[in-house]
N, C-alpha and C positions, 0 to 999 in steps of 0.2 A: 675350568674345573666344573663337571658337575654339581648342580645345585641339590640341597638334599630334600626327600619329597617326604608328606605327611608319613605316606606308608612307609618307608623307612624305620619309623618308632614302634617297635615292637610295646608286644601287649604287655600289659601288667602281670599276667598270667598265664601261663603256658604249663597243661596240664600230661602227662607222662601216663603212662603205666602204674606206678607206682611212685610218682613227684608231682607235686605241686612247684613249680620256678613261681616265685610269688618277689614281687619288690619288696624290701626289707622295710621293719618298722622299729622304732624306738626300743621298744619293749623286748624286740628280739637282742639286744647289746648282751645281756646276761649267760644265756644260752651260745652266741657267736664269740663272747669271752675262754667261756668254760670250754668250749669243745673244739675251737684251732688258734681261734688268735691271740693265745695264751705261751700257745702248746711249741715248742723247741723244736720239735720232731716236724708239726706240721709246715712252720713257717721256712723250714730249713732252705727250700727253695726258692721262697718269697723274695720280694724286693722288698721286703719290709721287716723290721726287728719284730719278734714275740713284744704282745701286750705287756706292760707290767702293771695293770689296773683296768676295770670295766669300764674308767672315762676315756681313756682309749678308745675304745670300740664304741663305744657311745656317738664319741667323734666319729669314726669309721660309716656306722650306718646311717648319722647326718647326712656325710657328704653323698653317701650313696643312695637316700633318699630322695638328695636334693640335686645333684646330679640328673634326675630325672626330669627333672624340668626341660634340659638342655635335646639337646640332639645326638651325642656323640657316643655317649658311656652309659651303657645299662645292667645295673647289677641285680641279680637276683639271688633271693635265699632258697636253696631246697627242701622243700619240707617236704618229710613222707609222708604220702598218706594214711598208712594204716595206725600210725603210731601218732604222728606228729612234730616228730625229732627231727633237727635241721641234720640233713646232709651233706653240707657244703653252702660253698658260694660260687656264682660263673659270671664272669661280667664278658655282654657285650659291645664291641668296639665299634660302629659303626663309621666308613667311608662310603663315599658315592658308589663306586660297582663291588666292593668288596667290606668285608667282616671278620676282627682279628677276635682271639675272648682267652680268657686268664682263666683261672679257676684254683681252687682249693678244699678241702673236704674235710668233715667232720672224722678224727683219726678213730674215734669208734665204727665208723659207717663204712672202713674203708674195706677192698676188697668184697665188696656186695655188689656192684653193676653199675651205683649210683651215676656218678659221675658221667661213668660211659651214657648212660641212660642221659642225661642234662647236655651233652656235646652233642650228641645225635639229636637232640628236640633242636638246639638253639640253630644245626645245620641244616635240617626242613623247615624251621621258621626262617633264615635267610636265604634260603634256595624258592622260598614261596614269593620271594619278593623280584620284581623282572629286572631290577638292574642290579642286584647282585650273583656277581658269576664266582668269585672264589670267596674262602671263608678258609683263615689261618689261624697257626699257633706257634710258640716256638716251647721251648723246655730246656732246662739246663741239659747238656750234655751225662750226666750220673742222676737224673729223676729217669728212672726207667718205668715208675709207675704211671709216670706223666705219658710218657713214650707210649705205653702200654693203650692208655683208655685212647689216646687219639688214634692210633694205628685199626682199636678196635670199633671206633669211631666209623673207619674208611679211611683215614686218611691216611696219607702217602708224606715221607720223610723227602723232601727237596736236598738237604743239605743241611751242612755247619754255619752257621754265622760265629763267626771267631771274633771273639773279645766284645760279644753282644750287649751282653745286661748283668748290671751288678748284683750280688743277689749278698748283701750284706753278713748275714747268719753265716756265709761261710766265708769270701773274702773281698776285700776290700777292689782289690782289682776286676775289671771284667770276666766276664765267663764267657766259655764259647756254647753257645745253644744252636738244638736240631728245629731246623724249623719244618716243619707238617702244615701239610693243605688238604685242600677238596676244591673241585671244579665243579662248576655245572656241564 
């Protein structure tokens, strides 16, 4: 197995068009409460139940703060810049030649570009790096908005993965998700 190298660990900051991908802070729990990890609608696809409290998310942007220390998982909060309002979140998955990444979005923010905008920055920052050649995703098979930003991404749909990932908010049993790539 490839060993994993410094440049591997993406920056703390990765600046867009219109986003700041900034590493989450404390202080942002209250805001990343209120605006998806609350929210029924947004989590629906998640692997994880709606908050029912801000110590939740408090939790949430600990580990994903502290996470950073590691090598492997790196999340970031979107913040716009003109405003200041988080966009979302996209976390990077890092392996030795290759880059998986999750994401979720502020259901106010949604339908603006955001998103699409934060997959296409995090797939030039792993296409800058020489030993990453693909950068994946997968999505429940009924998130068509998911579908939607990676396709507009560039990316290309592979296939079904059949009885993939739980995605609890709906059911208990696995789900088949479309998995999308990109190559160098």
């Amino acid at each position: 197995m490839l060993a994993y190298n410094a440049f591997m660990k993406p920056p703390e900051v990765i600046s867009t068009e219109r986003l700041i991908l900034r590493k989450p802070r404390m202080d942002d729990a209250p805001a990343v409460f209120a605006d998806w990890a609350s929210r029924a609608e947004v989590t629906r696809f998640l692997t994880w139940h709606p908050h029912q409290d801000v110590t939740q998310t408090e939790a949430l942007m600990k580990r994903s703060i502290d996470a950073w220390d590691g090598d492997a998982k790196f999340r970031y909060l979107m913040e716009i810049k003109e405003n200041g309002l988080l966009a979302g979140m996209i976390e990077l998955r890092m392996e030795p030649t290759r880059m998986s990444f999750g994401y979720t979005g502020a259901q106010d923010q949604w339908g603006k570009g955001y998103m699409t905008e934060a997959v296409r920055a995090a797939i030039d920052w792993a296409f800058a790096q020489p030993t990453i050649h693909r950068v994946y995703a997968t999505t429940d098979v009924e998130n068509v908005p998911s579908r939607r930003v990676m396709e507009k991404a560039g990316m290309q749909c592979e296939g079904i993965l059949r009885k993939n990932s739980i995605h609890p908010n709906i059911s208990d049993i696995p789900r088949d998700c479309y998995i999308y790539s990109i190559v160098k």
